[in-house]
Each structure stands twice: as C-alpha cells, then as structure tokens.
mmCIF entry with sequence, helices, sheets and N, C-alpha, C, O atoms, coordinates in Angstrom:
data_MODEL
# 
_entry.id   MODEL 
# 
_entity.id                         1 
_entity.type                       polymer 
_entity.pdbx_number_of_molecules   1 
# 
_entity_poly.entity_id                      1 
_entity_poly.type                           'polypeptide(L)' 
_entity_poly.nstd_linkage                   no 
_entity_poly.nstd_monomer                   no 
_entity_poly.pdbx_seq_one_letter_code       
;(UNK)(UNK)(UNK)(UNK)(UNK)(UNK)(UNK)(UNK)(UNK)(UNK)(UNK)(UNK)(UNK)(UNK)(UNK)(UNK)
(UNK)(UNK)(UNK)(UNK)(UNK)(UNK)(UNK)(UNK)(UNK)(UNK)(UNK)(UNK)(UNK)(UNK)(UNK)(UNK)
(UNK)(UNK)(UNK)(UNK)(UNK)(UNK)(UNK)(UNK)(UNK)(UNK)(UNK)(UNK)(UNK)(UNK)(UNK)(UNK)
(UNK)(UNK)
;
_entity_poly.pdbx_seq_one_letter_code_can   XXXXXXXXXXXXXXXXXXXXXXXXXXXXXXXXXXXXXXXXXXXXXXXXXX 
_entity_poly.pdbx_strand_id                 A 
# 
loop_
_entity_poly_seq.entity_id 
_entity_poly_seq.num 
_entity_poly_seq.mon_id 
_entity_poly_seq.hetero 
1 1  UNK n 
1 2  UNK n 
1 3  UNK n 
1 4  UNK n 
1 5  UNK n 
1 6  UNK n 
1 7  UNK n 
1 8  UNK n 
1 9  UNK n 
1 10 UNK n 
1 11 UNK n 
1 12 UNK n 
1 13 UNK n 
1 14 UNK n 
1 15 UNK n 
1 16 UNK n 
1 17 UNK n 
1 18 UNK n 
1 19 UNK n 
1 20 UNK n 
1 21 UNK n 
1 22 UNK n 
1 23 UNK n 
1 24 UNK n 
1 25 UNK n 
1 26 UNK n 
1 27 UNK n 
1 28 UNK n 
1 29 UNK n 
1 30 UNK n 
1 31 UNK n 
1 32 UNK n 
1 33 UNK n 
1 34 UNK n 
1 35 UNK n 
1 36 UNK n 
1 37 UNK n 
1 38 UNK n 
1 39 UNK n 
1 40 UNK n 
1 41 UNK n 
1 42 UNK n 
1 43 UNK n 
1 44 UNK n 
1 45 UNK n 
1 46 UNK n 
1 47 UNK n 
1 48 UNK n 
1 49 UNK n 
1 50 UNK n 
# 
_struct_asym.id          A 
_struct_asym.entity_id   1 
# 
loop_
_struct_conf.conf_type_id 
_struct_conf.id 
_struct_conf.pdbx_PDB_helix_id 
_struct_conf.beg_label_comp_id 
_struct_conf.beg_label_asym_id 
_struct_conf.beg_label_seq_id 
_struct_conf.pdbx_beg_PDB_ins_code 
_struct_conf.end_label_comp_id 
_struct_conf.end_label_asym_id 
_struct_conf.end_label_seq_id 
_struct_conf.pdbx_end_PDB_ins_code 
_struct_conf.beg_auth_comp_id 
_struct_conf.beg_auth_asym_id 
_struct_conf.beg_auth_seq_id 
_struct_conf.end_auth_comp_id 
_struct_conf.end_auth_asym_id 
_struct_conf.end_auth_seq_id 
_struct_conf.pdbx_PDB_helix_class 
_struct_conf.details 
_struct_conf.pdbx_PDB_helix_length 
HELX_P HELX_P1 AA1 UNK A 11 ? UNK A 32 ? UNK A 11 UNK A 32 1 ? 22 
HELX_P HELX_P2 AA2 UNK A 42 ? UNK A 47 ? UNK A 42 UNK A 47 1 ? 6  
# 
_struct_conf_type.id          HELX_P 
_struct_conf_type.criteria    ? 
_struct_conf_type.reference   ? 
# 
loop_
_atom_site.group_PDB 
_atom_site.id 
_atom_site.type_symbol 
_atom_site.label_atom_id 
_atom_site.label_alt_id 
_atom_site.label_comp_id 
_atom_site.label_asym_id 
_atom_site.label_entity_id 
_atom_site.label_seq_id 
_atom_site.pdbx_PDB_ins_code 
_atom_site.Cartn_x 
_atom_site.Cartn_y 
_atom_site.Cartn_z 
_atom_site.occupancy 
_atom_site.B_iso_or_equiv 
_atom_site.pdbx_formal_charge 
_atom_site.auth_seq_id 
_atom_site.auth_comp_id 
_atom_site.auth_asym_id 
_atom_site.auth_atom_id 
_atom_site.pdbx_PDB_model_num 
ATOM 1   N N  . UNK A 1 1  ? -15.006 18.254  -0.385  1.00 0.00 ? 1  UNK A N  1 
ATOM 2   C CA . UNK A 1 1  ? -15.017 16.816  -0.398  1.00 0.00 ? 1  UNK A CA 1 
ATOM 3   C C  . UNK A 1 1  ? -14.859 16.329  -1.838  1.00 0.00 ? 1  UNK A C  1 
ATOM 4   O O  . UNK A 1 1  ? -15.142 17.041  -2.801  1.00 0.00 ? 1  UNK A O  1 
ATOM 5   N N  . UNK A 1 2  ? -14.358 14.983  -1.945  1.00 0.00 ? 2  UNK A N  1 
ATOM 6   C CA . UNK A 1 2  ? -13.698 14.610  -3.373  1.00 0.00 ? 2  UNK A CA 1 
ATOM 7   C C  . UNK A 1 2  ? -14.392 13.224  -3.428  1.00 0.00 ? 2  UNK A C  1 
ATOM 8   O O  . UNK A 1 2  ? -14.622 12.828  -2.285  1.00 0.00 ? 2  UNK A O  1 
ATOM 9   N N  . UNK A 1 3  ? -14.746 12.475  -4.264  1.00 0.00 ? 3  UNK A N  1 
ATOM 10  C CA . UNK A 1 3  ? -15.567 11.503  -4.591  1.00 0.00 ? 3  UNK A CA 1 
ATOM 11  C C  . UNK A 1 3  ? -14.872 10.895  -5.845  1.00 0.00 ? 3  UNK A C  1 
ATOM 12  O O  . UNK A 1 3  ? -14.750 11.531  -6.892  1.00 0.00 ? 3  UNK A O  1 
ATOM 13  N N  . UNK A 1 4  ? -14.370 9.459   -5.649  1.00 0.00 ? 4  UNK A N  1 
ATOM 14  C CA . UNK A 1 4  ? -13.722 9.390   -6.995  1.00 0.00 ? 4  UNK A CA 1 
ATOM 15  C C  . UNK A 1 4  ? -14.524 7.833   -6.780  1.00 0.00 ? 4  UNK A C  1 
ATOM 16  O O  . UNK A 1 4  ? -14.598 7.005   -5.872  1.00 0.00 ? 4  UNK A O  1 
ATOM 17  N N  . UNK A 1 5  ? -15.067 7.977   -8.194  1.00 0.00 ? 5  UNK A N  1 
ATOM 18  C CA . UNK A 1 5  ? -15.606 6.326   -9.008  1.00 0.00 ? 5  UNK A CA 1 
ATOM 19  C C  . UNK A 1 5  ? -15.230 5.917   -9.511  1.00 0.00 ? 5  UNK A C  1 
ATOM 20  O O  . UNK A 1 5  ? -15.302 6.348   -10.662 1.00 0.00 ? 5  UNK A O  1 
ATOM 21  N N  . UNK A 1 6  ? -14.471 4.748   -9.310  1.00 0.00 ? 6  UNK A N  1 
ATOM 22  C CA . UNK A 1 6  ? -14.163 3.827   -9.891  1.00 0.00 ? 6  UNK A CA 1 
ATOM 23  C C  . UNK A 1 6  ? -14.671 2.799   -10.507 1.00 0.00 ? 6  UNK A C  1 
ATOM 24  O O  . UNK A 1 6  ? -15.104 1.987   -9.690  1.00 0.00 ? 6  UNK A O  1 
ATOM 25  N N  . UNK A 1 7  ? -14.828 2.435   -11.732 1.00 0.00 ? 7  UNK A N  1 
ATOM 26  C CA . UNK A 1 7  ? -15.061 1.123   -12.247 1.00 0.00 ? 7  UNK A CA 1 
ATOM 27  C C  . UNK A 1 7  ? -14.791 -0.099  -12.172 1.00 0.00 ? 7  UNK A C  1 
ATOM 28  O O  . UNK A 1 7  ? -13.588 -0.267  -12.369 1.00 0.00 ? 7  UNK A O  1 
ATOM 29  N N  . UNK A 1 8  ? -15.495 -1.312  -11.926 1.00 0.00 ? 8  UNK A N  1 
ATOM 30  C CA . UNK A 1 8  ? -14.673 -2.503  -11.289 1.00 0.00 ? 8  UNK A CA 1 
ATOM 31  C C  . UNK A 1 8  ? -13.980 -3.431  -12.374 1.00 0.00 ? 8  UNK A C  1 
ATOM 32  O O  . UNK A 1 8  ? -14.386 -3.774  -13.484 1.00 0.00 ? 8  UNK A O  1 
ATOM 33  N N  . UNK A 1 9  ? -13.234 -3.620  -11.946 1.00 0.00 ? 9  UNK A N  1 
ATOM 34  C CA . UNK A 1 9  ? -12.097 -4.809  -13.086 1.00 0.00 ? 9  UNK A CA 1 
ATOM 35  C C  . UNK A 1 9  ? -11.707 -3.974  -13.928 1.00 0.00 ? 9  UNK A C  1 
ATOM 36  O O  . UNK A 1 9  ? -11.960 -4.191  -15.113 1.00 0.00 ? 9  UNK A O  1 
ATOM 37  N N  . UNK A 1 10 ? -10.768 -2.443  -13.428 1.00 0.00 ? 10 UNK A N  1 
ATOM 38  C CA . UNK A 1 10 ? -10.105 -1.834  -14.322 1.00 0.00 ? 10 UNK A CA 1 
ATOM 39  C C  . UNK A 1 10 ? -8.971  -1.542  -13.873 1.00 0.00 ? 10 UNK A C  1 
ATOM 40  O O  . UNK A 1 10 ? -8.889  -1.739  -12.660 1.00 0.00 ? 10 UNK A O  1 
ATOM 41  N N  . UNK A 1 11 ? -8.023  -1.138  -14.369 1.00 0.00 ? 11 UNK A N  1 
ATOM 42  C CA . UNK A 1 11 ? -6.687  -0.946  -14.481 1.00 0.00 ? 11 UNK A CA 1 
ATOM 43  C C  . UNK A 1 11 ? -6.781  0.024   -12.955 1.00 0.00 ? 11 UNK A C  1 
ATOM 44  O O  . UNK A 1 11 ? -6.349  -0.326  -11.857 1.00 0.00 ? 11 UNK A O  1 
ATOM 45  N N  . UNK A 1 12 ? -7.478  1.313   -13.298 1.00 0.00 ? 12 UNK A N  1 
ATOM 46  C CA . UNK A 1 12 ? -8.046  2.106   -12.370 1.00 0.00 ? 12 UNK A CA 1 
ATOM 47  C C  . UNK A 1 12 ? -8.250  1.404   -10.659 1.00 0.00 ? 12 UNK A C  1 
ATOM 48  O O  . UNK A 1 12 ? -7.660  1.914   -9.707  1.00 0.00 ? 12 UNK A O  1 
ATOM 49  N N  . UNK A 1 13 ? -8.867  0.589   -10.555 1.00 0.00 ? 13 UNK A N  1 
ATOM 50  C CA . UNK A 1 13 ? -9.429  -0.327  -9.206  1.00 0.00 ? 13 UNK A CA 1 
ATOM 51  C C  . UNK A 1 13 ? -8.215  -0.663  -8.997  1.00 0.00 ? 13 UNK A C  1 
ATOM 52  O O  . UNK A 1 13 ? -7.643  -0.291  -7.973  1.00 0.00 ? 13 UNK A O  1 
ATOM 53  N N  . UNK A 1 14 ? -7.558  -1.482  -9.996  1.00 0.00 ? 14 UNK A N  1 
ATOM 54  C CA . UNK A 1 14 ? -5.988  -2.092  -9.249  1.00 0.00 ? 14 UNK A CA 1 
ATOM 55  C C  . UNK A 1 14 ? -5.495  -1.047  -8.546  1.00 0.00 ? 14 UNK A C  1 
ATOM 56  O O  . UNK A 1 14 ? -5.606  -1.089  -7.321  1.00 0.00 ? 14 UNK A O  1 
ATOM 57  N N  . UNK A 1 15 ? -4.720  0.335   -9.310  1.00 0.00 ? 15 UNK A N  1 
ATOM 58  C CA . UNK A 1 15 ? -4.198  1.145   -9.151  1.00 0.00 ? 15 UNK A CA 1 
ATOM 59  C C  . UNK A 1 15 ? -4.469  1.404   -7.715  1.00 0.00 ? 15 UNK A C  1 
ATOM 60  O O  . UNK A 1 15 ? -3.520  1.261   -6.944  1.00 0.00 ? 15 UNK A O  1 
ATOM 61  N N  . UNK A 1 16 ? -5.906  1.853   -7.120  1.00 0.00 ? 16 UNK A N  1 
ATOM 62  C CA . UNK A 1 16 ? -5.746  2.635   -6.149  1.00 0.00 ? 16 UNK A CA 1 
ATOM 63  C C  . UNK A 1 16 ? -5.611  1.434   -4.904  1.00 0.00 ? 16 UNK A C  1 
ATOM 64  O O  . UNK A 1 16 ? -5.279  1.734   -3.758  1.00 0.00 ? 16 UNK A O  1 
ATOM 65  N N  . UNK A 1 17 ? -5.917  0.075   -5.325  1.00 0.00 ? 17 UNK A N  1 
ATOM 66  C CA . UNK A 1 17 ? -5.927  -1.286  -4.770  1.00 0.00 ? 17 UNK A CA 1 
ATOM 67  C C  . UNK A 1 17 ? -4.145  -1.107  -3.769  1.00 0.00 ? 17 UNK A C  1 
ATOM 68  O O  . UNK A 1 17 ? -3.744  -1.081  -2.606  1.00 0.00 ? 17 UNK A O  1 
ATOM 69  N N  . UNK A 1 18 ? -3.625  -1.030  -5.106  1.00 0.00 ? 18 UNK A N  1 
ATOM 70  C CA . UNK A 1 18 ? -1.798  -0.995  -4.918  1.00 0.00 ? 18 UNK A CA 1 
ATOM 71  C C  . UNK A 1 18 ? -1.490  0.203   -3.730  1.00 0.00 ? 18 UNK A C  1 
ATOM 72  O O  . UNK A 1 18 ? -0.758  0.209   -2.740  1.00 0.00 ? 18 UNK A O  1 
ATOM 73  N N  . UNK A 1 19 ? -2.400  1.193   -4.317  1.00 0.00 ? 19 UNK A N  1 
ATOM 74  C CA . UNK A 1 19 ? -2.054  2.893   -3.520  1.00 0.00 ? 19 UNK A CA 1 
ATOM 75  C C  . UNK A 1 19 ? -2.404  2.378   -1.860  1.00 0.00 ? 19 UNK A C  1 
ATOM 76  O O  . UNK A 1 19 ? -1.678  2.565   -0.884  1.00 0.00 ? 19 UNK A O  1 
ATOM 77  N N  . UNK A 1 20 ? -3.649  1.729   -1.889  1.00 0.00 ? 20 UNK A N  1 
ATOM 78  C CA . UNK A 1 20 ? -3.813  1.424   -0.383  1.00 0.00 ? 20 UNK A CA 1 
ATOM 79  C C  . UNK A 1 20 ? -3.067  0.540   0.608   1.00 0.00 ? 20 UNK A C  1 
ATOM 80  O O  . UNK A 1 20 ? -2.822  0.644   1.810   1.00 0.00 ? 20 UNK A O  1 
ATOM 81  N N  . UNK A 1 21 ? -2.812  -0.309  -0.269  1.00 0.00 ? 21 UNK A N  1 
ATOM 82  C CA . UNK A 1 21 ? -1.743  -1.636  -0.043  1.00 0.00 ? 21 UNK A CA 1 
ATOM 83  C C  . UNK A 1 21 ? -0.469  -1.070  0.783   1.00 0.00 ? 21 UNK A C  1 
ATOM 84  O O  . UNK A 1 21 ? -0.004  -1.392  1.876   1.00 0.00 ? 21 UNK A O  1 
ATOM 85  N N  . UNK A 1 22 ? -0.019  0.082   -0.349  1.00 0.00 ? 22 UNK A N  1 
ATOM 86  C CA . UNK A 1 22 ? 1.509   0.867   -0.015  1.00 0.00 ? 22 UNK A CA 1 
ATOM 87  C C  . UNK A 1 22 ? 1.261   1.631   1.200   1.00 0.00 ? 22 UNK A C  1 
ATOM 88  O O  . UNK A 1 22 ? 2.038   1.573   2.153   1.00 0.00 ? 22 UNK A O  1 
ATOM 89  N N  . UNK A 1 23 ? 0.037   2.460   1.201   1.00 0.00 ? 23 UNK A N  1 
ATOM 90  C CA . UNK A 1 23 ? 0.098   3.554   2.305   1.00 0.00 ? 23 UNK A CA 1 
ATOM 91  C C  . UNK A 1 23 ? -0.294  2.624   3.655   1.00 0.00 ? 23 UNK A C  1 
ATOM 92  O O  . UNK A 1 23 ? -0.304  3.088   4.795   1.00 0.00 ? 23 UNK A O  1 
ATOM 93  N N  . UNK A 1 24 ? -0.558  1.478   3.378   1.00 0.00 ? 24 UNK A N  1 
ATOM 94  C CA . UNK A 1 24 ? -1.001  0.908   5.208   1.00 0.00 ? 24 UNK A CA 1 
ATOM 95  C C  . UNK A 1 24 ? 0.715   0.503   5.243   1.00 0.00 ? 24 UNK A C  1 
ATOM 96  O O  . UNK A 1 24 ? 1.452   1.238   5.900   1.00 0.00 ? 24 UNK A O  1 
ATOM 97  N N  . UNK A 1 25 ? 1.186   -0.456  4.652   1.00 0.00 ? 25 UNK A N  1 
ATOM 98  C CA . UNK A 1 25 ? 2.378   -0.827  4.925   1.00 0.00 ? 25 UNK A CA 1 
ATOM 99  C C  . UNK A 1 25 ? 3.015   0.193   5.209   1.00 0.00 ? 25 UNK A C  1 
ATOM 100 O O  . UNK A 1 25 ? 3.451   0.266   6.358   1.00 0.00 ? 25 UNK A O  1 
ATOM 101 N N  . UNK A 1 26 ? 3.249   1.195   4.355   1.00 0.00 ? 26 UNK A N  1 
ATOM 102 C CA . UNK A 1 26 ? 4.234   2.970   4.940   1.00 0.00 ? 26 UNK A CA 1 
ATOM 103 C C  . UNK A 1 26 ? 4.135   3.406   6.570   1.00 0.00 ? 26 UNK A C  1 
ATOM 104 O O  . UNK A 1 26 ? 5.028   3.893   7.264   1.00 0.00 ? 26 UNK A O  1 
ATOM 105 N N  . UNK A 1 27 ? 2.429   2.989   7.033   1.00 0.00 ? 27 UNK A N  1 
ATOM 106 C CA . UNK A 1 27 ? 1.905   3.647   8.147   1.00 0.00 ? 27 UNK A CA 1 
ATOM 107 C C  . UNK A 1 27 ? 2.190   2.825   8.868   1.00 0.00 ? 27 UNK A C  1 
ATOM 108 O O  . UNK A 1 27 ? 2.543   3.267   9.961   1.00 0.00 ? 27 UNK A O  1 
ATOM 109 N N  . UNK A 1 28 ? 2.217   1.227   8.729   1.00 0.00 ? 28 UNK A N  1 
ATOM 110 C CA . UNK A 1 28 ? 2.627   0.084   9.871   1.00 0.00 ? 28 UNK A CA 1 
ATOM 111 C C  . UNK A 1 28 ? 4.290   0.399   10.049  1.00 0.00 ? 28 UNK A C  1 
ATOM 112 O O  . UNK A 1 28 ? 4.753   0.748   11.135  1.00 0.00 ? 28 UNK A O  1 
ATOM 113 N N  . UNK A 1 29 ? 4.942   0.264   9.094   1.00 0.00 ? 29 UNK A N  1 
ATOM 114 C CA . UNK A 1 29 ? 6.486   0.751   8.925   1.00 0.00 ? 29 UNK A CA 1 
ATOM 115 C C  . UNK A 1 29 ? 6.753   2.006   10.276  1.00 0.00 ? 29 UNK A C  1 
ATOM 116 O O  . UNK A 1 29 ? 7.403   1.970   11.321  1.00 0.00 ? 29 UNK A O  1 
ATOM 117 N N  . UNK A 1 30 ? 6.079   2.827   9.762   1.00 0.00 ? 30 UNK A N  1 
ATOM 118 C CA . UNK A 1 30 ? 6.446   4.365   10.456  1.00 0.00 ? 30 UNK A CA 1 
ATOM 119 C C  . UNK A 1 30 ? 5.671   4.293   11.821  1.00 0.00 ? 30 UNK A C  1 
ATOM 120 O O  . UNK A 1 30 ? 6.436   4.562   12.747  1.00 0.00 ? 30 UNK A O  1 
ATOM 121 N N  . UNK A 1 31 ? 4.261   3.986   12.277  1.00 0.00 ? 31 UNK A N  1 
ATOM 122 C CA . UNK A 1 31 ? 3.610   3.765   13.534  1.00 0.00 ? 31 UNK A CA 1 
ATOM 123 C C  . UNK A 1 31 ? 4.470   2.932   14.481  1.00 0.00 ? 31 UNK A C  1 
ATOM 124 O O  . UNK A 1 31 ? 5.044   3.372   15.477  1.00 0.00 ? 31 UNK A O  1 
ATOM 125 N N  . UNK A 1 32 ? 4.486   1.674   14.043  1.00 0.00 ? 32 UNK A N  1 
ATOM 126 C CA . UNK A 1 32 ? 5.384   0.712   14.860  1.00 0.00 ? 32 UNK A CA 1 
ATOM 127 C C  . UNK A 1 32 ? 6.462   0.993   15.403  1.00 0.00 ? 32 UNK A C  1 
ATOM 128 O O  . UNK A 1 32 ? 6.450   0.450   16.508  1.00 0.00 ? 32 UNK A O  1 
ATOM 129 N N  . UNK A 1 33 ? 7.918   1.845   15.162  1.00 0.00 ? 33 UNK A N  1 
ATOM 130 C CA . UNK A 1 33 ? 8.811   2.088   15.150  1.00 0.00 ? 33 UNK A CA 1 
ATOM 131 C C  . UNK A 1 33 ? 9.783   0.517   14.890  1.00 0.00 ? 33 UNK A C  1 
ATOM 132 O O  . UNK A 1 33 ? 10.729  0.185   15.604  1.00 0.00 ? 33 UNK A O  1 
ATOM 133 N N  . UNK A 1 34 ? 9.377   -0.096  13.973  1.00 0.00 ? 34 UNK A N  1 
ATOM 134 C CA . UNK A 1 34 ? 9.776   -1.274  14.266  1.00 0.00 ? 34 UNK A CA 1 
ATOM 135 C C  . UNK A 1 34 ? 10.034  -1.648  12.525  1.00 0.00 ? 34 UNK A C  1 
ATOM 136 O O  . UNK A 1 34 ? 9.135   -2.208  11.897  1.00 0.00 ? 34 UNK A O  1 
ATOM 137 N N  . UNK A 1 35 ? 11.662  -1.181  11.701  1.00 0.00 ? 35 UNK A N  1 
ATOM 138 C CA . UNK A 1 35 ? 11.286  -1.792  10.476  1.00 0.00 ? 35 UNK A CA 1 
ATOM 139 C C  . UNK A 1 35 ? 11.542  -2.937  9.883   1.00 0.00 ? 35 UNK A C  1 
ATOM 140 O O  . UNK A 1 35 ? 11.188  -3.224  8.739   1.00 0.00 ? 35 UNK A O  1 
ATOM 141 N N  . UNK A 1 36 ? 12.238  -3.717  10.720  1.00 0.00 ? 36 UNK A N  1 
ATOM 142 C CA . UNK A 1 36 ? 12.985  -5.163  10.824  1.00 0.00 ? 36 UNK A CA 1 
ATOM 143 C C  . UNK A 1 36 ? 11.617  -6.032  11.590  1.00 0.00 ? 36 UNK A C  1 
ATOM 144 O O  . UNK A 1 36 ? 11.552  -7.134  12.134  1.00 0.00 ? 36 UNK A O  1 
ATOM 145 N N  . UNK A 1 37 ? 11.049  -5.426  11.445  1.00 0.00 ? 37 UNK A N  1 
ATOM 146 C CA . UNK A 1 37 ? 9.839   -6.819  12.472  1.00 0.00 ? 37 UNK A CA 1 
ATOM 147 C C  . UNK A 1 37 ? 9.140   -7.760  11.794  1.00 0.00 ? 37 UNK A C  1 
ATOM 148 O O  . UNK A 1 37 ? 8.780   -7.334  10.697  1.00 0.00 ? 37 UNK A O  1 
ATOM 149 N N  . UNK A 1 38 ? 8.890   -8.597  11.964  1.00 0.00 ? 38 UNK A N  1 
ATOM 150 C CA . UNK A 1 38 ? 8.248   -9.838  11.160  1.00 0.00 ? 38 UNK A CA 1 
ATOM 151 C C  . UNK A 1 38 ? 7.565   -9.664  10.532  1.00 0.00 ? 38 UNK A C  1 
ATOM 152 O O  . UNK A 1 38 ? 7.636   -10.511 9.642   1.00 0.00 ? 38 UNK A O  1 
ATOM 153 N N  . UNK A 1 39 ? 6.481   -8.720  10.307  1.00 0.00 ? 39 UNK A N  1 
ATOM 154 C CA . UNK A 1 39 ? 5.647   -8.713  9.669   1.00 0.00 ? 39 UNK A CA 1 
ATOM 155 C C  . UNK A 1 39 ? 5.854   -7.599  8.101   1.00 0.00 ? 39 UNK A C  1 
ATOM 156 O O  . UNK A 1 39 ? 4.901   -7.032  7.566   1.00 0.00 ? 39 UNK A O  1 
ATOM 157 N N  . UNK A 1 40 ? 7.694   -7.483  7.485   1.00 0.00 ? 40 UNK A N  1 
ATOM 158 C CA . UNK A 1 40 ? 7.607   -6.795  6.912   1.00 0.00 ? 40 UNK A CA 1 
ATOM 159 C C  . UNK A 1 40 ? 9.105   -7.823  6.165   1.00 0.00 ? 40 UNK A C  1 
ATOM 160 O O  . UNK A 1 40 ? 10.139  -8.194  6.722   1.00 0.00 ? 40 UNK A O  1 
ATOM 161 N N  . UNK A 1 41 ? 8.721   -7.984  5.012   1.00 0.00 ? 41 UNK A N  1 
ATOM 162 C CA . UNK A 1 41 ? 9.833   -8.661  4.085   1.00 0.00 ? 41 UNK A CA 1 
ATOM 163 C C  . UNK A 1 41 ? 9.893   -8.114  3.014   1.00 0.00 ? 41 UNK A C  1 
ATOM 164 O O  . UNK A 1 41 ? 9.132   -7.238  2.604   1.00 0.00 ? 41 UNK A O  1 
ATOM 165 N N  . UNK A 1 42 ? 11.139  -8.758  2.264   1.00 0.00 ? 42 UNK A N  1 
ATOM 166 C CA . UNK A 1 42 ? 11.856  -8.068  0.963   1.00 0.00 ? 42 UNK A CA 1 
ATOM 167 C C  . UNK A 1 42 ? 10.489  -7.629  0.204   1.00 0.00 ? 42 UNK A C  1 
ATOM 168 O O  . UNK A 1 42 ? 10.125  -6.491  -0.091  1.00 0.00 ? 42 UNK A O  1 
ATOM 169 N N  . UNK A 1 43 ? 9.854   -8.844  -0.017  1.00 0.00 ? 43 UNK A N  1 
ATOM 170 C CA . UNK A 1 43 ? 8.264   -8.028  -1.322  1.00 0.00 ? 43 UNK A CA 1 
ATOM 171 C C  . UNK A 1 43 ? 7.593   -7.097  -0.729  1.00 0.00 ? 43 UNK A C  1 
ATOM 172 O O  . UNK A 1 43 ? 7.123   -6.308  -1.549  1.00 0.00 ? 43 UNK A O  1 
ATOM 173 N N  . UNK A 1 44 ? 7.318   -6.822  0.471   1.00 0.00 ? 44 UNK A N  1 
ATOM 174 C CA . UNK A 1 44 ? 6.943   -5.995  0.763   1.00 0.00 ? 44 UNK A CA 1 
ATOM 175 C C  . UNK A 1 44 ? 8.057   -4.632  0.294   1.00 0.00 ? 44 UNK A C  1 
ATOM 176 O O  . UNK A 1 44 ? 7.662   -3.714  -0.424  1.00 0.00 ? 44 UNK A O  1 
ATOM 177 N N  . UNK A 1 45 ? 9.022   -4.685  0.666   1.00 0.00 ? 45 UNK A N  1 
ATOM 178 C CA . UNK A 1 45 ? 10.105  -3.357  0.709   1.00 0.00 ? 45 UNK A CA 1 
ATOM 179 C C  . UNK A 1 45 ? 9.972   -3.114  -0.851  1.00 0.00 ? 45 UNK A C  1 
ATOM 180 O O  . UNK A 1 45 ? 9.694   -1.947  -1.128  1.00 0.00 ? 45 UNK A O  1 
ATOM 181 N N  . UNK A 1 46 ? 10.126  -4.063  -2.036  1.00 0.00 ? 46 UNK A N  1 
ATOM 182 C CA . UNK A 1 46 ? 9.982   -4.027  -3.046  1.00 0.00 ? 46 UNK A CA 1 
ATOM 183 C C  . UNK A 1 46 ? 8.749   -2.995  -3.334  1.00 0.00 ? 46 UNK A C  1 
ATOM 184 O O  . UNK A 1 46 ? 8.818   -1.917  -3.923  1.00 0.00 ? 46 UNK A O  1 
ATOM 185 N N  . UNK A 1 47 ? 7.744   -3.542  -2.829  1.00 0.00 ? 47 UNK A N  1 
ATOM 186 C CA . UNK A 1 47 ? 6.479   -2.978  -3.378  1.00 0.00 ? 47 UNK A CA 1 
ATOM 187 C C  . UNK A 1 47 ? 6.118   -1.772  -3.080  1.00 0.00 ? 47 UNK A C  1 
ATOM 188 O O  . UNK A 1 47 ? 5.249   -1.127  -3.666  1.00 0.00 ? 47 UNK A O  1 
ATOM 189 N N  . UNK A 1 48 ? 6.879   -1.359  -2.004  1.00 0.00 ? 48 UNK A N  1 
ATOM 190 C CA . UNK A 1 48 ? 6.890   0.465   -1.828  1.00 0.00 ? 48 UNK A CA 1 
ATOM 191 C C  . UNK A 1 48 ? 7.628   1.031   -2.675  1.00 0.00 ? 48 UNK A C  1 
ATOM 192 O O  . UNK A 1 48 ? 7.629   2.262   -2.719  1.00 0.00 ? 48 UNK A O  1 
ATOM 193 N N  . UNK A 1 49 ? 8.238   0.458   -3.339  1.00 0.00 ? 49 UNK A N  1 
ATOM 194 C CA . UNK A 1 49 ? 9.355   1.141   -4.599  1.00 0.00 ? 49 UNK A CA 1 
ATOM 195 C C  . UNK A 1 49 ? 8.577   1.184   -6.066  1.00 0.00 ? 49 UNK A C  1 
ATOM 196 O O  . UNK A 1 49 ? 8.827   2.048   -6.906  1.00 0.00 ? 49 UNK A O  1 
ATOM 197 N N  . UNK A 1 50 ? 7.630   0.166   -6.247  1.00 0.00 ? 50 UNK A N  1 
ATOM 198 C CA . UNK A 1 50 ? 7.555   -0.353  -6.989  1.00 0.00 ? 50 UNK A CA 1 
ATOM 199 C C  . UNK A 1 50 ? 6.593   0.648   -7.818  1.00 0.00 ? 50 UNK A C  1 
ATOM 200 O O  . UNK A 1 50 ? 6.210   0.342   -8.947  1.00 0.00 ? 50 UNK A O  1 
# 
C-alpha cells in the first residue's frame, strides 16, 4: 500500500487535482462508448493533452 501526502495550496495538490480531473474524463470517454456526447467538449479534449 502507498500513501502519498500532500500539502494544501501547493503546486503538488493542483497536480494530482488535474491527474484526477483527466482520469475520470478518460474513464467517462472509454465507459460510455459515447465520444461525441454532450457532456464532452473541445476544453475538455484539450485538457487530456494538456
């Protein structure tokens, strides 16, 4: 098991903030079979690149 602490209001918190952000959108993308569906626009597509 892995335990990672983070400090709040750091570069760090964003980071994994972004990491979670990307991997639900990746998993709604890929679960749904659906990648044109409303609930997914250009900033979003951006932000998996990003």
């Amino acid at each position: 098991m892995v335990y990672r602490l983070i400090a709040k209001d750091t570069i760090e918190e964003k980071v994994m903030a972004l990491k979670a952000k990307k991997a639900k959108l990746f998993a709604s993308v890929m679960d749904d079979g659906n990648m044109f569906g409303t609930g997914l626009d250009a900033d979003d597509i951006r932000e998996l690149f990003s």
